[in-house]
Biopython code that builds the backbone (N, CA, C, O; Angstrom):
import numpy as np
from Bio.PDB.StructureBuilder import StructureBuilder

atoms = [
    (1, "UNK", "N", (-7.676, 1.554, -8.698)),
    (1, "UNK", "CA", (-6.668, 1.803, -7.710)),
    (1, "UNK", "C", (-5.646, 0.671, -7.758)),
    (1, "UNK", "O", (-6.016, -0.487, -7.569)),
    (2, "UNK", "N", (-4.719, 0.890, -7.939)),
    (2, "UNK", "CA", (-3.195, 0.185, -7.682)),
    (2, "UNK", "C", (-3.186, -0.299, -6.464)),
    (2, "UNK", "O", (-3.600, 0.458, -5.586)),
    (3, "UNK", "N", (-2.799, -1.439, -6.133)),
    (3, "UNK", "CA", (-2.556, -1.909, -4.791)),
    (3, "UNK", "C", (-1.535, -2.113, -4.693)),
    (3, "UNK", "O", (-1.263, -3.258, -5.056)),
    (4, "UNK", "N", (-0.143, -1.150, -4.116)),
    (4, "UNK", "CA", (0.672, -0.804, -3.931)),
    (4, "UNK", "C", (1.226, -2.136, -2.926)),
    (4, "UNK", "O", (0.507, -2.835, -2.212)),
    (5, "UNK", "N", (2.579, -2.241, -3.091)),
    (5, "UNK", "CA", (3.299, -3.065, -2.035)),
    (5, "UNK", "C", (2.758, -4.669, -2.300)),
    (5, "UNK", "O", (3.188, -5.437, -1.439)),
    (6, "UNK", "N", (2.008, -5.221, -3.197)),
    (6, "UNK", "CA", (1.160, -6.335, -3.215)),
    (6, "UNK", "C", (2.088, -7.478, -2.990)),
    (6, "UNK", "O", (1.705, -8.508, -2.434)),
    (7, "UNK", "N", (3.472, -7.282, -3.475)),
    (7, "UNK", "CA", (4.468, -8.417, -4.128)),
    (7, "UNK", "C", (4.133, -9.138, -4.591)),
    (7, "UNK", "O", (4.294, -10.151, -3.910)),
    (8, "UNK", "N", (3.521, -9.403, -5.788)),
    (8, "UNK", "CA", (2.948, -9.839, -7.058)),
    (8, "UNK", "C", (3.814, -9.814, -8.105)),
    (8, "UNK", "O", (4.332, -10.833, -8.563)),
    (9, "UNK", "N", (4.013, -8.661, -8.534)),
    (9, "UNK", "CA", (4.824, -8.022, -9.979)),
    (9, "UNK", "C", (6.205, -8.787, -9.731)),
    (9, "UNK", "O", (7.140, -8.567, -8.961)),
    (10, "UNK", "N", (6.012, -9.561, -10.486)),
    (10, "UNK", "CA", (7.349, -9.769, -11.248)),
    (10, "UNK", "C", (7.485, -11.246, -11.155)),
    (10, "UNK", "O", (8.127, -11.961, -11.925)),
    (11, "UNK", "N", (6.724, -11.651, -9.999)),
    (11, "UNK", "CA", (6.258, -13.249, -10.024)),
    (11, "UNK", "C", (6.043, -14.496, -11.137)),
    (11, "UNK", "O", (4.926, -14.463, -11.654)),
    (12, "UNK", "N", (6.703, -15.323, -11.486)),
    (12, "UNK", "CA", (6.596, -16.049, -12.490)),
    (12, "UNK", "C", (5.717, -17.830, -12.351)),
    (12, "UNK", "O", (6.075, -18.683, -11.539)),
    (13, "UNK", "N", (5.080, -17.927, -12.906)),
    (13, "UNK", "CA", (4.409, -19.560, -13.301)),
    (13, "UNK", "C", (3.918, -19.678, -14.024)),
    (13, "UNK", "O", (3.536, -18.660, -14.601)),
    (14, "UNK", "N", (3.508, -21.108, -14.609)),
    (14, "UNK", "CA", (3.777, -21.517, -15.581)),
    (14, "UNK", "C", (2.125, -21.811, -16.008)),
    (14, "UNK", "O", (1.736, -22.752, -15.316)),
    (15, "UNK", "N", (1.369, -21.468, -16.636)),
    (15, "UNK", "CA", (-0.304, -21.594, -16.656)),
    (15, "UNK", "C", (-1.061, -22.334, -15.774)),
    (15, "UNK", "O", (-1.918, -21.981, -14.964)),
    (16, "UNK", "N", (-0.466, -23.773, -16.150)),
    (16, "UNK", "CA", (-1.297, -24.772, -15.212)),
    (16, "UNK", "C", (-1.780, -24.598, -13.557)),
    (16, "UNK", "O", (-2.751, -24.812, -12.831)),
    (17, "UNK", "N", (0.153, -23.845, -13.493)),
    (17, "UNK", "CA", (0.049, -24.129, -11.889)),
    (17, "UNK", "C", (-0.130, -22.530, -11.163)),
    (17, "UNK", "O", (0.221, -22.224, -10.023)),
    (18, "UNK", "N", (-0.779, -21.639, -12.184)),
    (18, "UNK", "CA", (-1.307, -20.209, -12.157)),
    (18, "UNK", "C", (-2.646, -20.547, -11.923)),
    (18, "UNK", "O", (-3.179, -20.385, -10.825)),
    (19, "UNK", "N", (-3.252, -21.038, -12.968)),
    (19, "UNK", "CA", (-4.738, -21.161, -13.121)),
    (19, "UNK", "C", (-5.150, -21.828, -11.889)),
    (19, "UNK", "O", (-6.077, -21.297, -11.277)),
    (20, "UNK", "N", (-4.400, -23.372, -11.195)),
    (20, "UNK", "CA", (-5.130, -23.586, -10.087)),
    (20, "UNK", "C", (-4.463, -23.139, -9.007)),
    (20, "UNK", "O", (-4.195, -24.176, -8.400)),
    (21, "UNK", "N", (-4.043, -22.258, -8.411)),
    (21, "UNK", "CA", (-3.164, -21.490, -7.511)),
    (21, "UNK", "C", (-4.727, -20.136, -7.495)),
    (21, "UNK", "O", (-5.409, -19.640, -6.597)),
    (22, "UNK", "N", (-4.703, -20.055, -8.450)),
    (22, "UNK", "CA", (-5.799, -18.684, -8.684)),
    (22, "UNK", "C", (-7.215, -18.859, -8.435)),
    (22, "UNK", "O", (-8.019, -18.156, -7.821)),
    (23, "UNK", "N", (-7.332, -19.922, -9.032)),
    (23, "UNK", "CA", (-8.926, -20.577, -8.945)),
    (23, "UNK", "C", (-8.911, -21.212, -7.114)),
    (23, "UNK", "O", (-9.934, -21.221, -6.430)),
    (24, "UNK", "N", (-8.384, -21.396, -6.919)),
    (24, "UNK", "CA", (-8.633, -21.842, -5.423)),
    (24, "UNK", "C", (-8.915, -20.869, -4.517)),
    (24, "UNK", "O", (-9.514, -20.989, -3.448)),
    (25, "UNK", "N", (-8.408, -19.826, -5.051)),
    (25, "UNK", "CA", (-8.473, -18.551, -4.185)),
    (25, "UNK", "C", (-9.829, -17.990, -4.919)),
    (25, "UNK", "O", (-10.410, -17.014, -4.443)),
    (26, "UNK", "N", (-10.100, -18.364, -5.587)),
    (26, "UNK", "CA", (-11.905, -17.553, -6.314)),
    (26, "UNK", "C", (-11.325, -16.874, -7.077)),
    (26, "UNK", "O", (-12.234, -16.078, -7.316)),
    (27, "UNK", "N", (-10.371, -16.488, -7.768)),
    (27, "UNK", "CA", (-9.634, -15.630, -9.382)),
    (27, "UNK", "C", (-10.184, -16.748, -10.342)),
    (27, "UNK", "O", (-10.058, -17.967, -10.231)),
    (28, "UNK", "N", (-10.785, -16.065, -11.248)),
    (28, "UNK", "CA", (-11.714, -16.760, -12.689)),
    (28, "UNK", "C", (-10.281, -15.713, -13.631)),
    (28, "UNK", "O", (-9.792, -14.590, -13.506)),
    (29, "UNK", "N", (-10.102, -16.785, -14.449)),
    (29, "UNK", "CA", (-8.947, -15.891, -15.822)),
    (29, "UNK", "C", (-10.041, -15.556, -16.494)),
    (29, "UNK", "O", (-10.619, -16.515, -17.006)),
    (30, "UNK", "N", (-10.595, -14.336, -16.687)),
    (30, "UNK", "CA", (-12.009, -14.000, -17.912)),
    (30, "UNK", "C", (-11.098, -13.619, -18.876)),
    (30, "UNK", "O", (-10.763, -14.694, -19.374)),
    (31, "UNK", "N", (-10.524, -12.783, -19.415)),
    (31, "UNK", "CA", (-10.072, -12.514, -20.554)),
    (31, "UNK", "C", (-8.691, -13.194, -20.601)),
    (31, "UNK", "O", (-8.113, -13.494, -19.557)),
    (32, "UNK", "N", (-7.958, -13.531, -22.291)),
    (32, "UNK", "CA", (-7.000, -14.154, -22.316)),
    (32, "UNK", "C", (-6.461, -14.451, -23.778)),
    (32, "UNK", "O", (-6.886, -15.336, -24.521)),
    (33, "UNK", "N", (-5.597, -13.680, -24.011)),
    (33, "UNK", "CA", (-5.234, -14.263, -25.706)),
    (33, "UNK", "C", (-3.373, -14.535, -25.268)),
    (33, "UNK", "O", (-2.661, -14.521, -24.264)),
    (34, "UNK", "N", (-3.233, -14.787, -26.887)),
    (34, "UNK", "CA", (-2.069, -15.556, -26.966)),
    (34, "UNK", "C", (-0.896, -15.226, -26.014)),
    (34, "UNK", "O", (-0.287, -16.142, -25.461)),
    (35, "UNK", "N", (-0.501, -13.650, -25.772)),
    (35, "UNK", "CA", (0.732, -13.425, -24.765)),
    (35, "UNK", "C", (-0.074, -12.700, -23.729)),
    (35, "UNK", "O", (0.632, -11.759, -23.368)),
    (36, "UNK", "N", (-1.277, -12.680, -23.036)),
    (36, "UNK", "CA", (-1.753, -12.116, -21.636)),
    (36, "UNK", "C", (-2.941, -12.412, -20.791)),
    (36, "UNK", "O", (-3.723, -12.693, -21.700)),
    (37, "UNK", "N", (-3.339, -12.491, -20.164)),
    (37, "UNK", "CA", (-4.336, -12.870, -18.899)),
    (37, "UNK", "C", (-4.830, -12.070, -18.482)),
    (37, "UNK", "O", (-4.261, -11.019, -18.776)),
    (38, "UNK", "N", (-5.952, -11.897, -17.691)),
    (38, "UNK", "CA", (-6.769, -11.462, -16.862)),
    (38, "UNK", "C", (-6.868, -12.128, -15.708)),
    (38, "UNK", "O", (-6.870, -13.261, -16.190)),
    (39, "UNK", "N", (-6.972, -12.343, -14.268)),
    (39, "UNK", "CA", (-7.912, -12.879, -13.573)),
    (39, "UNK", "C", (-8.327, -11.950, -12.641)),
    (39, "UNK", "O", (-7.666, -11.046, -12.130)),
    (40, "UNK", "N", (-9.506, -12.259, -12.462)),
    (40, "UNK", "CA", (-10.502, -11.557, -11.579)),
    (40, "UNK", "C", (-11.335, -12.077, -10.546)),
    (40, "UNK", "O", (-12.073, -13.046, -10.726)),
    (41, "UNK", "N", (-11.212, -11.301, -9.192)),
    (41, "UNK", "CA", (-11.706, -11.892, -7.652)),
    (41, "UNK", "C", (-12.870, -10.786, -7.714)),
    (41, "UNK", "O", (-12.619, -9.610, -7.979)),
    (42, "UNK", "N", (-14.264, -11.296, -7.428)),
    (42, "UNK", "CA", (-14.994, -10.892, -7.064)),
    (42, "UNK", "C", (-15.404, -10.989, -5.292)),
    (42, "UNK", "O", (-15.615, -11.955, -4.559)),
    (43, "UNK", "N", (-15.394, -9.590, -5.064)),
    (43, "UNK", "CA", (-15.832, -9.262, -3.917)),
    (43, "UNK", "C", (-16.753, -8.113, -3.745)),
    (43, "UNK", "O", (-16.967, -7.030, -4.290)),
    (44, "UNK", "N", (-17.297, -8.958, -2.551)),
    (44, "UNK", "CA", (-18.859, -8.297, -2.199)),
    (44, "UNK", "C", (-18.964, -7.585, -0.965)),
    (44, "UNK", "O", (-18.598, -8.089, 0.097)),
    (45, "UNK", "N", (-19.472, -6.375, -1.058)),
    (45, "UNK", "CA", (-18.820, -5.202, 0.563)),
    (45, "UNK", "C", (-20.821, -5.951, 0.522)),
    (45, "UNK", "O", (-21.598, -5.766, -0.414)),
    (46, "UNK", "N", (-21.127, -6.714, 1.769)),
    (46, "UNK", "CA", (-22.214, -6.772, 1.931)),
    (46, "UNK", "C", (-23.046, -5.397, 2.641)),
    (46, "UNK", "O", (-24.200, -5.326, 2.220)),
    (47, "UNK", "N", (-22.663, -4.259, 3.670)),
    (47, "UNK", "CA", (-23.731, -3.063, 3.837)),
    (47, "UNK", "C", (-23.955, -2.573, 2.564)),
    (47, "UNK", "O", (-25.138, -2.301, 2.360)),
    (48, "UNK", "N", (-23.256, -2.389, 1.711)),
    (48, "UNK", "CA", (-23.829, -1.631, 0.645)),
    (48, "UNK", "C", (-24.281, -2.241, -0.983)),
    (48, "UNK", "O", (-24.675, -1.527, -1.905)),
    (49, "UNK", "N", (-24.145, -3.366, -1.017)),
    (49, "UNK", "CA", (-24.470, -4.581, -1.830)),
    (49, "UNK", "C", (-23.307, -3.623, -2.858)),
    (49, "UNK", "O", (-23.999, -2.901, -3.576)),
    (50, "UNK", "N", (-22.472, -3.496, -3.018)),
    (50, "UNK", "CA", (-21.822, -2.872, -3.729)),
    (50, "UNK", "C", (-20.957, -3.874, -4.092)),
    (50, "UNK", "O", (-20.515, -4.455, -3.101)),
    (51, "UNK", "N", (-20.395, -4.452, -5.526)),
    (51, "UNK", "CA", (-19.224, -5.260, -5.970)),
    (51, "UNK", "C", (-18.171, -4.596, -6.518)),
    (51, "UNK", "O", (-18.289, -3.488, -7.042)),
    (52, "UNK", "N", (-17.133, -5.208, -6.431)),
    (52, "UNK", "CA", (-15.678, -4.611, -6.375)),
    (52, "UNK", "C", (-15.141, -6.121, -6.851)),
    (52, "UNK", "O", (-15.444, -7.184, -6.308)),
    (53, "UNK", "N", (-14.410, -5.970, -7.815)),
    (53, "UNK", "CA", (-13.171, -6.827, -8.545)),
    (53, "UNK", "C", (-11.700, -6.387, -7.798)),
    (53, "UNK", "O", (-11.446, -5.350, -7.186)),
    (54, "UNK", "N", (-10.984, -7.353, -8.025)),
    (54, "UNK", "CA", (-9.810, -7.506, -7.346)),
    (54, "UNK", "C", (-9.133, -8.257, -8.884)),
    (54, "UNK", "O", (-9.473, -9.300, -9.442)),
    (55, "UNK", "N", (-8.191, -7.371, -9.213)),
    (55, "UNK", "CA", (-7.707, -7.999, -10.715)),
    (55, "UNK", "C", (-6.186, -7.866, -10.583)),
    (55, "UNK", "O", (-5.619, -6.920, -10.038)),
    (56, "UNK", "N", (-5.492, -9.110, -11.246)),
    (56, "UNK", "CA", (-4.375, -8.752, -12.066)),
    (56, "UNK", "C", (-4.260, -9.408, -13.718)),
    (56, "UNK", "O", (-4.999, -10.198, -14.306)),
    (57, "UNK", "N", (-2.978, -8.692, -14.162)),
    (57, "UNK", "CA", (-2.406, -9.343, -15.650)),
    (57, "UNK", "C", (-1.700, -10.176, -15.502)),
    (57, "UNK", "O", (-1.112, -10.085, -14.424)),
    (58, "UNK", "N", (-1.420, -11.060, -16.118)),
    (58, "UNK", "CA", (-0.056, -11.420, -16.676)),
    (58, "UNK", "C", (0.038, -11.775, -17.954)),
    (58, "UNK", "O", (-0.824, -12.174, -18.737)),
    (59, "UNK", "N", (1.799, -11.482, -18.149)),
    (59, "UNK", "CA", (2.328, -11.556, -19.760)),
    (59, "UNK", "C", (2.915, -13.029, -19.650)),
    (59, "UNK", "O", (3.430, -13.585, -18.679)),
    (60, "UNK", "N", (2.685, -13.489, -20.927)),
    (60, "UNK", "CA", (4.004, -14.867, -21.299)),
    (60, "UNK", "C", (5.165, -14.141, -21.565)),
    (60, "UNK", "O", (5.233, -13.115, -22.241)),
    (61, "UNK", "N", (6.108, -14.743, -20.980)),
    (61, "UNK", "CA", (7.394, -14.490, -21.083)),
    (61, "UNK", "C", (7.886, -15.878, -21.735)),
    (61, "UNK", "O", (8.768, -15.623, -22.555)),
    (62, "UNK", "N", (7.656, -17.085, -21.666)),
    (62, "UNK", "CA", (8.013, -18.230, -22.533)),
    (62, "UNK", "C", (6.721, -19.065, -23.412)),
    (62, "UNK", "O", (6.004, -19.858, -22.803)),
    (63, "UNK", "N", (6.569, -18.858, -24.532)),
    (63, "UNK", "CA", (5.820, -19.665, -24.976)),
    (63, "UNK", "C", (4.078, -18.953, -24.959)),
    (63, "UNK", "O", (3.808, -18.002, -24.226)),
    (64, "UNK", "N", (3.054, -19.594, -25.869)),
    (64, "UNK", "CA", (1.819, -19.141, -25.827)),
    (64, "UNK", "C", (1.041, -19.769, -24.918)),
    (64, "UNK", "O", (1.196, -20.975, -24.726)),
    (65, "UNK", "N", (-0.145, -18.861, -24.058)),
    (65, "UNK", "CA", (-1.021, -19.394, -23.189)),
    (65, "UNK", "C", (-1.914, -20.354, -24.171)),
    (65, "UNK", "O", (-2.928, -20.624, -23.528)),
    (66, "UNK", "N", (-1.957, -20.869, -25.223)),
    (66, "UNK", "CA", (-2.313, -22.345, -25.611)),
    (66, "UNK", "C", (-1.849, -23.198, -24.694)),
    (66, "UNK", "O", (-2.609, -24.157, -24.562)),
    (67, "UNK", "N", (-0.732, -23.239, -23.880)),
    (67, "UNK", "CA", (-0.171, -24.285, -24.221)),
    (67, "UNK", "C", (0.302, -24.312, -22.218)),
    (67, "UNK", "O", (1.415, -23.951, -21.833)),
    (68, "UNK", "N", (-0.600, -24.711, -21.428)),
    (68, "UNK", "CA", (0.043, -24.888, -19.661)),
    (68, "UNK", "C", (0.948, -25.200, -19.496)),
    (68, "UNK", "O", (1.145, -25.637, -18.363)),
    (69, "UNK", "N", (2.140, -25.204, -20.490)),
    (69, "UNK", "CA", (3.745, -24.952, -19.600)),
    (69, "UNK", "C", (4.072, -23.429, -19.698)),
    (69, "UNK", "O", (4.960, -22.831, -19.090)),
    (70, "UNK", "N", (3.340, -23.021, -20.420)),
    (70, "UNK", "CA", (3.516, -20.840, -20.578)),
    (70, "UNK", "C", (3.899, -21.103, -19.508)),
    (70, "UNK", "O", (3.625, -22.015, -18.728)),
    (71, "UNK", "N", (4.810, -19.952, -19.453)),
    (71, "UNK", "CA", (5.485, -19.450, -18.182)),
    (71, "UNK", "C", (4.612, -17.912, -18.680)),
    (71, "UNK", "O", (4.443, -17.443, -19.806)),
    (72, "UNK", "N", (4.169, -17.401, -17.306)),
    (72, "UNK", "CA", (3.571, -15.917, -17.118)),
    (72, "UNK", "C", (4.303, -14.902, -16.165)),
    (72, "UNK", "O", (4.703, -15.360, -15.095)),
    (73, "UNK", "N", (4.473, -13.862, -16.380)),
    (73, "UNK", "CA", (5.000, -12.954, -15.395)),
    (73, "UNK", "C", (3.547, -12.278, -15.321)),
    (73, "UNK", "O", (2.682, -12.087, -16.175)),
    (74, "UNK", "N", (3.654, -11.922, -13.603)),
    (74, "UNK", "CA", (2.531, -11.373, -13.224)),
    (74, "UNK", "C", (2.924, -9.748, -13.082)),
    (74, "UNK", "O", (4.012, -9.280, -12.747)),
    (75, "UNK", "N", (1.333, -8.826, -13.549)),
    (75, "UNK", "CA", (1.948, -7.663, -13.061)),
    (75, "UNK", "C", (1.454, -7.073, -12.268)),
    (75, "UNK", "O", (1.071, -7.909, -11.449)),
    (76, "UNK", "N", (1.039, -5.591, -11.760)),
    (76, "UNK", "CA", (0.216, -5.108, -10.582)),
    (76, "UNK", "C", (-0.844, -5.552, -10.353)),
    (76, "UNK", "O", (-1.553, -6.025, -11.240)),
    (77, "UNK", "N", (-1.283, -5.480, -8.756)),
    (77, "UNK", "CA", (-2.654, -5.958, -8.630)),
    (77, "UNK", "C", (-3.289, -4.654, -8.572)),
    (77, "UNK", "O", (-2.862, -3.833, -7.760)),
    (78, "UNK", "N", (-4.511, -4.291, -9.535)),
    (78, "UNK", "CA", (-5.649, -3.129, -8.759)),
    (78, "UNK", "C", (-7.011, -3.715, -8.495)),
    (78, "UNK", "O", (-7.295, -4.903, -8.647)),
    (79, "UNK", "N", (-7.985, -2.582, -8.003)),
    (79, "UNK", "CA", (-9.086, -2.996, -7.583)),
    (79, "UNK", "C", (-10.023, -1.741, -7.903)),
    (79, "UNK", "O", (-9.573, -0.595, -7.895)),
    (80, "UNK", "N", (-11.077, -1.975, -8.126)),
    (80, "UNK", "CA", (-12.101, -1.388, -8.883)),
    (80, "UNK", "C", (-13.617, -1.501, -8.492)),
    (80, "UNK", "O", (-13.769, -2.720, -8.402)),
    (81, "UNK", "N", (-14.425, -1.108, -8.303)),
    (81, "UNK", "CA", (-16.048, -0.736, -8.389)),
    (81, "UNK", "C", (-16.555, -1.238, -9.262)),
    (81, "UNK", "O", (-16.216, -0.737, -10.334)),
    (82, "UNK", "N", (-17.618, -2.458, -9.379)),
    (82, "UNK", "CA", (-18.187, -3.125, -10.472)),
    (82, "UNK", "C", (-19.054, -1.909, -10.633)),
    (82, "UNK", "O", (-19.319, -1.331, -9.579)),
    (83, "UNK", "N", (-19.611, -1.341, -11.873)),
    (83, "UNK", "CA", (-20.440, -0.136, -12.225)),
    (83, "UNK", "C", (-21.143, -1.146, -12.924)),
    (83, "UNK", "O", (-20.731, -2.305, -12.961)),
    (84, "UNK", "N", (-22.953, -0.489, -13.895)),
    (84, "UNK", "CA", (-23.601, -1.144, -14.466)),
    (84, "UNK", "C", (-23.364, -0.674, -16.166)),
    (84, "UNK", "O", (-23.456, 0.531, -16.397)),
    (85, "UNK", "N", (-23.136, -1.384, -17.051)),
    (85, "UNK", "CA", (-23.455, -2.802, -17.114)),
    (85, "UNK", "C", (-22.177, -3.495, -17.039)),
    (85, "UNK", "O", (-22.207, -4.628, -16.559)),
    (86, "UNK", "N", (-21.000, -2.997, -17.445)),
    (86, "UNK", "CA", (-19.821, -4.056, -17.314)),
    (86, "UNK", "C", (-18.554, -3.212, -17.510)),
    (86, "UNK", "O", (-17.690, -3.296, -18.382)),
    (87, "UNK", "N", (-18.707, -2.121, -16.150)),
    (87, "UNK", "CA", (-17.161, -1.637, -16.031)),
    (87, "UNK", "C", (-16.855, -1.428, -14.988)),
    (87, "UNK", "O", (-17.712, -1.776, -14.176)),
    (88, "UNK", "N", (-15.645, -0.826, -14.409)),
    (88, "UNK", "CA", (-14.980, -0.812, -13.230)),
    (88, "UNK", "C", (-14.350, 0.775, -13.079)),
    (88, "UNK", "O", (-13.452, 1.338, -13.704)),
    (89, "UNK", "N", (-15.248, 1.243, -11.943)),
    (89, "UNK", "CA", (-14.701, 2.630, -11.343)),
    (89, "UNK", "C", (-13.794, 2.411, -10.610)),
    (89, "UNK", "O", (-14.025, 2.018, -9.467)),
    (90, "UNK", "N", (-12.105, 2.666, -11.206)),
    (90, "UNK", "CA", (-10.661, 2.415, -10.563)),
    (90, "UNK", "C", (-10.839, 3.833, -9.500)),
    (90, "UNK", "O", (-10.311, 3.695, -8.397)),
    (91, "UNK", "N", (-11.588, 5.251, -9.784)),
    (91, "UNK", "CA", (-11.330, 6.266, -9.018)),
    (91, "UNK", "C", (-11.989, 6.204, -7.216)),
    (91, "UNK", "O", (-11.548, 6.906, -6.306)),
    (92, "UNK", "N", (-13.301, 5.009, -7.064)),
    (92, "UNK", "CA", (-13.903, 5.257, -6.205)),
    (92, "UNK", "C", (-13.081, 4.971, -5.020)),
    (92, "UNK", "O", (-11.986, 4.412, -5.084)),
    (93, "UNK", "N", (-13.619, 5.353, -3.981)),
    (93, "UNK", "CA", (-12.810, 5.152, -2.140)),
    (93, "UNK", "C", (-13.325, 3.440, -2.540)),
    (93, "UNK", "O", (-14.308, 3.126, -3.211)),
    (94, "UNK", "N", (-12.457, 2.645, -1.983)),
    (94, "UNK", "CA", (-12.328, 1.110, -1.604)),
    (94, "UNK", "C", (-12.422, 1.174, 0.167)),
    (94, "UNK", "O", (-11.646, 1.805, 0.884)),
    (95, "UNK", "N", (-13.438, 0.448, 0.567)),
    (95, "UNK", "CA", (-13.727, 0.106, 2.019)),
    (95, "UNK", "C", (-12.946, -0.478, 1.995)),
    (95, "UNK", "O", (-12.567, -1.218, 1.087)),
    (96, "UNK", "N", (-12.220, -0.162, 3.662)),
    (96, "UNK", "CA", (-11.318, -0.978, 4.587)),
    (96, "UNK", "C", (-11.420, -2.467, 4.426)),
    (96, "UNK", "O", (-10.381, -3.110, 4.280)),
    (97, "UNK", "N", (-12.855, -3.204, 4.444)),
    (97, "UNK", "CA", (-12.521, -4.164, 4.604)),
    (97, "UNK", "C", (-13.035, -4.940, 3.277)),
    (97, "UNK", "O", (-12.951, -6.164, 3.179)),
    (98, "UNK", "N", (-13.409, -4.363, 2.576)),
    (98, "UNK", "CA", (-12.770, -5.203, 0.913)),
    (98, "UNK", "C", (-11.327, -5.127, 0.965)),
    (98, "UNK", "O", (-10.639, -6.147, 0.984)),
    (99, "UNK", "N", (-10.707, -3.645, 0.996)),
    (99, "UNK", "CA", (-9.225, -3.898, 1.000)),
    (99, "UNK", "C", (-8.407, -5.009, 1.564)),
    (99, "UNK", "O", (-7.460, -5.608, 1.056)),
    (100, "UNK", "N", (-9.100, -5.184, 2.971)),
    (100, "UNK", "CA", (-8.070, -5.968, 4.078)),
    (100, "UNK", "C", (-8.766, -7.292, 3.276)),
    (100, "UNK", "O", (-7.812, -8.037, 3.052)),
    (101, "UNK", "N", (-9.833, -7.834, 2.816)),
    (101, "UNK", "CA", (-10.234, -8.953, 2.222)),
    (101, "UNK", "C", (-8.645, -8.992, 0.974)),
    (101, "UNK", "O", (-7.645, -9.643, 1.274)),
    (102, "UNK", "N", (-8.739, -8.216, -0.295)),
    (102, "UNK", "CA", (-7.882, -7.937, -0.890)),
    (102, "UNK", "C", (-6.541, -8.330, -0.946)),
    (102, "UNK", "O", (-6.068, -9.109, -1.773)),
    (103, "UNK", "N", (-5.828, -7.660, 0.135)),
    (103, "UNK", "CA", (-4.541, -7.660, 0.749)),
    (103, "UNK", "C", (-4.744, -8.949, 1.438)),
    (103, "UNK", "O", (-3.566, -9.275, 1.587)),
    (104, "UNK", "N", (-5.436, -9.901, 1.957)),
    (104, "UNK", "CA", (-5.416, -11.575, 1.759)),
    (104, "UNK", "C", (-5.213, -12.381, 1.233)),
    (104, "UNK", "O", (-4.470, -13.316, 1.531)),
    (105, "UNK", "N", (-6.183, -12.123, -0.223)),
    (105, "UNK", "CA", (-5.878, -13.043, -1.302)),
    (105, "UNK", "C", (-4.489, -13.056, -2.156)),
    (105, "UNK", "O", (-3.822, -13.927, -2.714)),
    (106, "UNK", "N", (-4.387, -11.561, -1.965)),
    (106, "UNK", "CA", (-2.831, -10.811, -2.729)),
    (106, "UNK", "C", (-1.785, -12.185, -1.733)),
    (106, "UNK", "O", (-1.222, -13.183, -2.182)),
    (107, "UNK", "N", (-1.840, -11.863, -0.831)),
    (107, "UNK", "CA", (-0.872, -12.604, 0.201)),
    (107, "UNK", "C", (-0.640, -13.702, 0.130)),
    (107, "UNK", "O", (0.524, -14.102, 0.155)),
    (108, "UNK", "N", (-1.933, -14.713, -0.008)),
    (108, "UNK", "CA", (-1.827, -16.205, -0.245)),
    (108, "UNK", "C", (-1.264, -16.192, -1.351)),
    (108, "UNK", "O", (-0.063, -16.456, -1.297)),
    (109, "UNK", "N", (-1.639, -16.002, -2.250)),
    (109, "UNK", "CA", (-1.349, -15.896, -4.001)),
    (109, "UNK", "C", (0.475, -15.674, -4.113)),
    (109, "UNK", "O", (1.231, -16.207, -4.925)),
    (110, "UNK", "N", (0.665, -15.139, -3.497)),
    (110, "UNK", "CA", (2.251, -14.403, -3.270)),
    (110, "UNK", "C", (2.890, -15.957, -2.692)),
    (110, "UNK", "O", (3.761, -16.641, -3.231)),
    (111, "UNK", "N", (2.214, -16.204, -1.554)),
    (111, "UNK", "CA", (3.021, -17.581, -0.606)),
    (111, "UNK", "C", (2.959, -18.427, -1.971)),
    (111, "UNK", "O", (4.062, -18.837, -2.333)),
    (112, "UNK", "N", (1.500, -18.880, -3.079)),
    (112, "UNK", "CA", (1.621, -19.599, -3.104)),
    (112, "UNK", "C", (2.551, -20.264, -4.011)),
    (112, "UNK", "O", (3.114, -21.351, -3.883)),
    (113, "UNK", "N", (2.612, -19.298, -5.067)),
    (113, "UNK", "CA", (3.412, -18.769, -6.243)),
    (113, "UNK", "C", (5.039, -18.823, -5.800)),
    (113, "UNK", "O", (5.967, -19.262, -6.480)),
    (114, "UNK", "N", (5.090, -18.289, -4.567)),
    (114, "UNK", "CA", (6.373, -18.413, -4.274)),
    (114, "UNK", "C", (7.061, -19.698, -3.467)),
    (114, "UNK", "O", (8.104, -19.471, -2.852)),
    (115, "UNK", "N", (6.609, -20.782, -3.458)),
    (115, "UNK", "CA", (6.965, -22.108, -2.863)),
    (115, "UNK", "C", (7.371, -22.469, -3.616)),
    (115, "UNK", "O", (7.837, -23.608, -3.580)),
]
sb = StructureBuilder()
sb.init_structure("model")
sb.init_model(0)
sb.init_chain("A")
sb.init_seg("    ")
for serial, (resi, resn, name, xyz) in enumerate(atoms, 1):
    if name == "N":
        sb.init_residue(resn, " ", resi, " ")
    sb.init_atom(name, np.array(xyz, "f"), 0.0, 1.0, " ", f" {name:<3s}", serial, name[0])
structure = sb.get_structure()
């Protein structure tokens, strides 16, 4: 699922100050080659022990992620159903309050990126 309205997309920084902007908020970058990113928020709906990722991309727009002056453009945020052994059901209903968890981190991430 797309998380519509996030104001994310189109957001620009530069690796260093992505990676700890992200990591403070609990976003781990798991995947990552020369022009794109991953990071991923794990969240936990505790009634139903059920996990759900909270992900976005980003592209280099200057330079290779070797190198923490990359500049990255960020793109949509979605969110997904951890399934077993290592994928993500984008189709399932997302509980209210993973979402509203979600639409938090989206928010800080947005302030922080944007200072």
């Amino acid at each position: 699922m797309i998380i519509e309205n996030a104001g994310i997309k189109g957001l620009k920084s530069d690796l260093a100050h992505l990676d700890s902007v992200s990591s403070k908020l609990g976003f781990v970058r798991w995947q990552w080659e020369y022009y794109r990113a991953t990071y991923d928020l794990k969240i936990e709906n505790k009634p139903t022990n059920a996990e759900y990722f909270l992900r976005f991309n980003s592209r280099a727009v200057e330079g290779k992620l070797e190198s923490p002056y990359a500049i990255l453009a960020l793109e949509e945020a979605y969110i997904g159903r951890g399934t077993f052994p290592h994928g993500l059901d984008y189709e399932s209903p997302i509980p209210d309050q993973v979402l509203k968890i979600a639409n938090q981190k989206l928010a800080e991430l947005k302030k922080q990126l944007s200072e």
